[in-house]
C-alpha positions as CSV (number, residue, x, y, z in Angstrom):
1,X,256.5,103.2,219.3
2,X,257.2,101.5,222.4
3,X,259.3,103.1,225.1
4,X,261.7,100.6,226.7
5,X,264.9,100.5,228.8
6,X,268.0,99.2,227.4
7,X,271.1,98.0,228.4
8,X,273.6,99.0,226.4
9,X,277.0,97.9,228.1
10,X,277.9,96.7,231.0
11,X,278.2,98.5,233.8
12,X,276.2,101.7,232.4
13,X,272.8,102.2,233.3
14,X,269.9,101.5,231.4
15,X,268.6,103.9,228.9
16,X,264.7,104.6,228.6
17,X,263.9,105.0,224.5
18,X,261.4,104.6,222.2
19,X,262.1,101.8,220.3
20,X,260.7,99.7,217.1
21,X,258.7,96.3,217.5
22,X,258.0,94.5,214.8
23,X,254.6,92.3,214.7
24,X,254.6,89.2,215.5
25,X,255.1,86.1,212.8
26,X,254.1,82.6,213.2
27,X,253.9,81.1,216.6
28,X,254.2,84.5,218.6
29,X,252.0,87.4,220.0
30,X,252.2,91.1,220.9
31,X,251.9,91.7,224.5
32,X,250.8,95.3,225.6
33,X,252.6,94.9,229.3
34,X,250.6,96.0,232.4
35,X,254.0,95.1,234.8
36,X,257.2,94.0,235.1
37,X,259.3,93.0,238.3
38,X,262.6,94.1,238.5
39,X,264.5,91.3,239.2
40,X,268.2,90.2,240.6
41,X,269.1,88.7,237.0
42,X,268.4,92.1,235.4
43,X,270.7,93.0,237.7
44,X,273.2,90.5,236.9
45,X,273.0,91.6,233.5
46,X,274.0,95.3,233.7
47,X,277.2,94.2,236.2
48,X,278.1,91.1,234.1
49,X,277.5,88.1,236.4
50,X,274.9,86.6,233.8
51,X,276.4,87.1,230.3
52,X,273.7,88.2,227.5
53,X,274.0,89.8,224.1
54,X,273.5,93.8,224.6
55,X,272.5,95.7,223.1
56,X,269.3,94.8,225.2
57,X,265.6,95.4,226.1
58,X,265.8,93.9,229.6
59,X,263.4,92.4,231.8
60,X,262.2,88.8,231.8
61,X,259.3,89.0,235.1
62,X,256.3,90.8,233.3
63,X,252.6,90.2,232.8
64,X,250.2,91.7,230.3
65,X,247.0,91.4,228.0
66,X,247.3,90.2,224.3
67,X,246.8,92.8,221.2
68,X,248.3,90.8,218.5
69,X,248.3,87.0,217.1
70,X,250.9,85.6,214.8
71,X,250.0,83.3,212.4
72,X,249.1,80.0,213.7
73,X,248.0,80.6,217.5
74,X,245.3,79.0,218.5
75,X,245.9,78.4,222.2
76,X,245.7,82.4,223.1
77,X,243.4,85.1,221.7
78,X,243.4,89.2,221.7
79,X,242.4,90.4,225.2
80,X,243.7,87.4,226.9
81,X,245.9,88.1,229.8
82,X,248.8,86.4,230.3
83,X,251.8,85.9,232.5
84,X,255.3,85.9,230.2
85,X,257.4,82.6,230.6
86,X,261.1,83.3,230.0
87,X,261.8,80.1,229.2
88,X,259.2,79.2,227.0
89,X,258.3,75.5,227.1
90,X,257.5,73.7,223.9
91,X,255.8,70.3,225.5
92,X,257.3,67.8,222.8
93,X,261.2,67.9,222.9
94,X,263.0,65.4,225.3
95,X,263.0,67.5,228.2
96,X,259.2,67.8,228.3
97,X,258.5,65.0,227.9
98,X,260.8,64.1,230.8
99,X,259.2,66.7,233.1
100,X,262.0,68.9,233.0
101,X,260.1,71.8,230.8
102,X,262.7,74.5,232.3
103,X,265.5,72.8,230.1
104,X,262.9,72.6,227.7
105,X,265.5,72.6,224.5
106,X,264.0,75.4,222.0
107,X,263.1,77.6,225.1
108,X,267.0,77.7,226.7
109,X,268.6,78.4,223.1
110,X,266.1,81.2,223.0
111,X,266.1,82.3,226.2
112,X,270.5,82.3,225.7
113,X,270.2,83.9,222.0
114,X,268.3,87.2,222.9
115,X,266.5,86.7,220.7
116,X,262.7,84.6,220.0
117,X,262.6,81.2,219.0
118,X,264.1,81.7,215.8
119,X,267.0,83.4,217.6
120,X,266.0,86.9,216.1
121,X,264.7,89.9,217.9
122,X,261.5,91.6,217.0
123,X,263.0,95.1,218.7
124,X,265.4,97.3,216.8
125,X,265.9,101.1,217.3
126,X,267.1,103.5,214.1
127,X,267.2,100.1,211.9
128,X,269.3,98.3,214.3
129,X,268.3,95.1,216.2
130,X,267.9,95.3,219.9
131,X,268.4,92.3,221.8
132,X,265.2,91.2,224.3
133,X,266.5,89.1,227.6
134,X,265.1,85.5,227.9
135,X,263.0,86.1,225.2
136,X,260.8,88.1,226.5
137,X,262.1,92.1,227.4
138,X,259.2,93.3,229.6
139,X,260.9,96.5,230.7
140,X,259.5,97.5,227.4
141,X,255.6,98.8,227.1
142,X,255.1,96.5,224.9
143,X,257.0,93.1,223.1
144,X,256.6,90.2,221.3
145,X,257.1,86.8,222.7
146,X,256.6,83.1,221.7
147,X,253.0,82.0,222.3
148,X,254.7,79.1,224.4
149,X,255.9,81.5,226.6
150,X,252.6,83.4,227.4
151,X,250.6,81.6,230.1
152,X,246.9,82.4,230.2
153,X,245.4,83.9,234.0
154,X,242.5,84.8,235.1
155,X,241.5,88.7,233.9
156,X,240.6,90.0,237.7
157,X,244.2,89.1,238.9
158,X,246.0,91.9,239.1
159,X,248.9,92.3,236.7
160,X,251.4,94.0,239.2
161,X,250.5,90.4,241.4
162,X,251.0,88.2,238.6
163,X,254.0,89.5,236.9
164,X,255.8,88.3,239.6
165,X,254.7,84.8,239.3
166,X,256.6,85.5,236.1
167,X,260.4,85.0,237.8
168,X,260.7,85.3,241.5
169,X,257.6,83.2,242.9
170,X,257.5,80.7,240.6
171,X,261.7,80.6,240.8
172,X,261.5,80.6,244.7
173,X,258.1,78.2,245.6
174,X,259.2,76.0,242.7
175,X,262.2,75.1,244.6
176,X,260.9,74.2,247.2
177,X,257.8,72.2,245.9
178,X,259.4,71.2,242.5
179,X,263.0,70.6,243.2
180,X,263.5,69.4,247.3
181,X,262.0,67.0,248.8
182,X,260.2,68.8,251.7
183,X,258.6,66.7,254.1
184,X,255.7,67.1,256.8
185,X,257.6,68.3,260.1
186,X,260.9,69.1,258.5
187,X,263.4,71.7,259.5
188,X,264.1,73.9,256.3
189,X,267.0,76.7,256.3
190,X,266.7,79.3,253.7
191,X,270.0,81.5,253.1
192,X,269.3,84.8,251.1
193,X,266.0,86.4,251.7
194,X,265.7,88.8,249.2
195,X,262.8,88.2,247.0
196,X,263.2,84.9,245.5
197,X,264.1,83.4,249.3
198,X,261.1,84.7,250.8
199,X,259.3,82.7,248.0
200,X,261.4,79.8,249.0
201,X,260.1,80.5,252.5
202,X,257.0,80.6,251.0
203,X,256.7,77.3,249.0
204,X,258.7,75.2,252.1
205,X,255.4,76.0,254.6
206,X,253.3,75.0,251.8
207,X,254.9,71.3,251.8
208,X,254.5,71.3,255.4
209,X,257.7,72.4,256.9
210,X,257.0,72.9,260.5
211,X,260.8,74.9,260.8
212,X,262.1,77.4,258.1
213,X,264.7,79.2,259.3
214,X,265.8,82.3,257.5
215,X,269.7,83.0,257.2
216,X,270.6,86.5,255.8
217,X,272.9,89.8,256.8
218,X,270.3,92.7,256.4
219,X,267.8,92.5,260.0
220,X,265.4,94.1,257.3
221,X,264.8,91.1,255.2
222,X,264.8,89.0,258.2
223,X,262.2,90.8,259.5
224,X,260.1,90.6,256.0
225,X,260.9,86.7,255.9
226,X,258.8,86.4,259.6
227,X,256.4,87.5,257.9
228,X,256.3,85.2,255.1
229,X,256.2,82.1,257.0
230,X,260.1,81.7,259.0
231,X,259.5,80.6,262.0
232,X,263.2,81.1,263.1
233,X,265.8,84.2,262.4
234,X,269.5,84.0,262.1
235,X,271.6,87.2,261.6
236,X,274.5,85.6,259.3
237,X,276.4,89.0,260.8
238,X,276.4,88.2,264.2
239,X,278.4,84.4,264.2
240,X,278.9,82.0,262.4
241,X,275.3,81.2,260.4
242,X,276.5,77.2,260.0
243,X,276.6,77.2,264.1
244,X,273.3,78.9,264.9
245,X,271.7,76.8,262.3
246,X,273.2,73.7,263.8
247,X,272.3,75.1,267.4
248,X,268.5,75.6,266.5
249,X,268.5,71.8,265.0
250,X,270.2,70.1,268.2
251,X,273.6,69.7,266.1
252,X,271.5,67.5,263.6
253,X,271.1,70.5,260.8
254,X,268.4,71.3,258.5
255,X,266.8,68.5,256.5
256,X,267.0,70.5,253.7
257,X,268.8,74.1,252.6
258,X,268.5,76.7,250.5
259,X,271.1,78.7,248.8
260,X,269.6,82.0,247.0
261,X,272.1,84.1,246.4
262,X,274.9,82.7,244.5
263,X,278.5,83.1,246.2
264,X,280.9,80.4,247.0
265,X,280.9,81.1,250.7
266,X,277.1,80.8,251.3
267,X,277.0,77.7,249.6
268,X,279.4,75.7,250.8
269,X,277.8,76.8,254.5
270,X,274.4,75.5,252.9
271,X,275.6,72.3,252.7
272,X,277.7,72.1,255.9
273,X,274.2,73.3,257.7
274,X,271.9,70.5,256.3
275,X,271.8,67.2,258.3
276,X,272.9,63.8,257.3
277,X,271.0,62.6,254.6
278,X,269.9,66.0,253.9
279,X,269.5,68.1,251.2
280,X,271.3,71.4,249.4
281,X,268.9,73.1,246.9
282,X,270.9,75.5,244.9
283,X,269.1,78.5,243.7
284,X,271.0,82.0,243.4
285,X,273.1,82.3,240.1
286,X,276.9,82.8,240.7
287,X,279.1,83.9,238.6
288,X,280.5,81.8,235.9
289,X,284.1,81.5,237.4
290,X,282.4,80.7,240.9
291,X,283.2,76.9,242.3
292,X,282.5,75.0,245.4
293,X,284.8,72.5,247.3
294,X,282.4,69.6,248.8
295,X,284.2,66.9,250.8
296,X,283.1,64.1,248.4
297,X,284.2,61.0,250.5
298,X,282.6,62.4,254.3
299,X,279.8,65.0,252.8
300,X,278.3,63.0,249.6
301,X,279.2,59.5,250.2
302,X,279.0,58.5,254.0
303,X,277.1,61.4,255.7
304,X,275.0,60.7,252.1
305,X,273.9,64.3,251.7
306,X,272.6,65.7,248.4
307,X,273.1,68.7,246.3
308,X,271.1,69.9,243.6
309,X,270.6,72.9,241.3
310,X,267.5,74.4,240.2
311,X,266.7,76.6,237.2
312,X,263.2,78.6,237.3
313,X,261.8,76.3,240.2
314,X,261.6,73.2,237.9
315,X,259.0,74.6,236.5
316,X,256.1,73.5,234.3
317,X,255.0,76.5,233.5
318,X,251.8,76.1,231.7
319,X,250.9,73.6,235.0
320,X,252.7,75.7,237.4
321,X,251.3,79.4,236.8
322,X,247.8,78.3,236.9
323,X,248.3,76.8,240.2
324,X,250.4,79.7,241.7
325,X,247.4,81.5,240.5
326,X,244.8,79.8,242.1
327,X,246.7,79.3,245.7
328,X,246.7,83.6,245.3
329,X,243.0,83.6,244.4
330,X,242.3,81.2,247.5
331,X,244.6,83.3,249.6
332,X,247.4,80.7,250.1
333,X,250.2,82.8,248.6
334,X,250.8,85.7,249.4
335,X,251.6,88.6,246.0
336,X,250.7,91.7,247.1
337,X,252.8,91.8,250.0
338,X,255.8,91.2,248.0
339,X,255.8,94.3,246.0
340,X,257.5,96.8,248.3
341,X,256.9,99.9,245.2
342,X,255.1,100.5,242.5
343,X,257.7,102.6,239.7
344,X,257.5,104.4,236.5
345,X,259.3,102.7,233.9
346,X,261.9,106.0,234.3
347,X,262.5,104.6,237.8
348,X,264.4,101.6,236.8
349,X,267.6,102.5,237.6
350,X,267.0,103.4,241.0
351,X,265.4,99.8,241.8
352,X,268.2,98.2,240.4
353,X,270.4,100.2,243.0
354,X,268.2,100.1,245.4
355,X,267.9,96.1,245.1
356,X,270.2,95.7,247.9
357,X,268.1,97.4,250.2
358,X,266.4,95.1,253.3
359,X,263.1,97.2,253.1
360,X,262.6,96.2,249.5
361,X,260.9,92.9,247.8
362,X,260.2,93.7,244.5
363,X,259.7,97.0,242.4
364,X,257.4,96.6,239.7
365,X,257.4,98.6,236.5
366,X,253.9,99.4,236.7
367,X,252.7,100.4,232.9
368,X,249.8,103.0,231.8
């Protein structure tokens, strides 16, 4: 059996067990995992800002080599090794086909279900079912997930590297490849550089932004964010963040922001800091109750700025991972870096209190 950590209410921490896993049935394949990331929505869960059925096996930013086909897989084979998708993307249903394979409609009503694409689980412990979150529960040694959602890689990348692709690059570098519209020469402001931001950072240099400047609290993660490509540092502590912004730009502002954290507040200053014209990418997750006032007449119409929100980087993931993977091969992105630890699955709770921290990246769950 499995061990795996489970949430089992809100607001408790998770629980490391040995659970059941059933095999996988038609369309899905056993995944022994070699990482997982530990990531700000597992957070979310365990303090309630994302709602999702609990009991749970948590973790959704994993990587790991096949052991096990369901019936009727024929685009994966045992040994492959894969990267897990935790939206899995079908390619036929409407959203597909539109390019818009992160709303991919069988995917989401999994990934909301906790459960697979049938909307059951394949974990269970003493007979009873145990959720797995966005289909896909990697903070388990093993799970069962969708074939859709298991995205072939090379075998020499290393798994810790590639699990991250998982959730936080591919969230982070899809946003600003797949959702803005960076330009050669632009100005790019990037509020929140915890993990996902620094892939923002990341994915804004590789369109060509000659500017990124990082906005954030903790000196820490400004720091780490110079060294993943910001060429400019504001300290959102010392003044008012919309001000310095506006200061570095010569009053114009920032052809396009970023907003990776998720509070009103930080926002609504995303938007106030991009130019006219400009842009508001809107990555971080509020909370459900969270909402924004926009001047609609002077901010949307007449200084024509645009907002827009972006689930998992608008993400194709079956064209996206492969090319994340290939700019890391060619030394273009940079992986390793990001992982500031390497824990025992026992040592989950203390990343998730530890996320916080400016000296930490990513932890990764690094299996056996």
């Amino acid at each position: 059996m499995p061990r795996a950590a489970v949430a089992r209410e809100i607001g408790s921490p998770l629980e490391v067990l040995d659970v059941e896993l059933e095999a996988p049935k038609a369309g899905e394949v056993r995944v022994r995992l070699g990482a997982s990331g530990v990531c700000h929505s597992d957070l979310s869960v365990v303090n309630g800002t994302l709602l999702s059925p609990l009991p749970s096996v948590l973790g959704h930013e994993g990587a790991g080599v096949v052991t096990e086909l369901g019936e009727g897989v024929e685009n994966l084979k045992v040994g492959d090794h894969v990267v897990i998708s935790w939206v899995p993307q079908c390619g036929r249903c409407y959203f597909c086909e539109h390019d818009q394979g992160e709303l991919c409609e069988s995917g989401s009503a999994a990934a909301m279900s906790g459960g697979l694409l049938d909307m059951t689980t394949r974990f269970s412990i003493g007979g009873q079912p145990l959720y797995q979150m966005a289909a896909s529960g990697t903070f388990s040694e093993e799970t069962v997930v969708p074939a859709i959602g298991a995205v072939k890689i090379a075998d020499d990348i290393p798994l810790t590297a590639a699990a991250l692709i998982g959730c936080g690059v591919l969230t982070g570098f899809g946003a600003a490849v797949n959702t803005a519209d960076i330009r050669p020469g632009d100005t790019v402001a990037v509020i929140g550089c915890g993990g996902v931001g620094l892939n923002v950072i990341q994915g804004a240099r590789h369109m060509g932004a000659d500017r990124v400047v990082a906005v954030d609290m903790n000196d820490g993660k400004l720091q780490t964010a110079q060294k993943f490509g910001a060429t400019d540092l504001v300290d959102a502590s010392n003044g008012d963040p919309v001000a310095q912004v506006m200061e570095l730009s010569g009053q114009r502002g920032a052809d396009v922001t970023f907003e990776v954290i998720g509070l009103q507040q930080t926002i609504e200053q995303a938007f106030n800091m991009a130019r006219r014209g400009g842009q508001t990418i809107l990555v971080g997750v509020p909370k459900m109750e969270v909402m924004v006032n926009i001047p609609a007449a002077i901010g949307l119409v007449i200084m024509e700025k645009q907002i827009r929100g972006c689930w998992y980087g608008s993400s194709n993931v079956h064209r996206d991972i492969p090319t994340l993977t290939r700019l890391y091969q060619e030394g273009k992105l940079m992986l390793d870096e990001l992982i500031s630890a390497e824990i025992p699955l026992d040592g989950v709770n203390d990343a998730l209190d530890n996320m916080g921290s400016g000296s930490i990246a990513r932890s990764v769950i690094k299996y056996s």
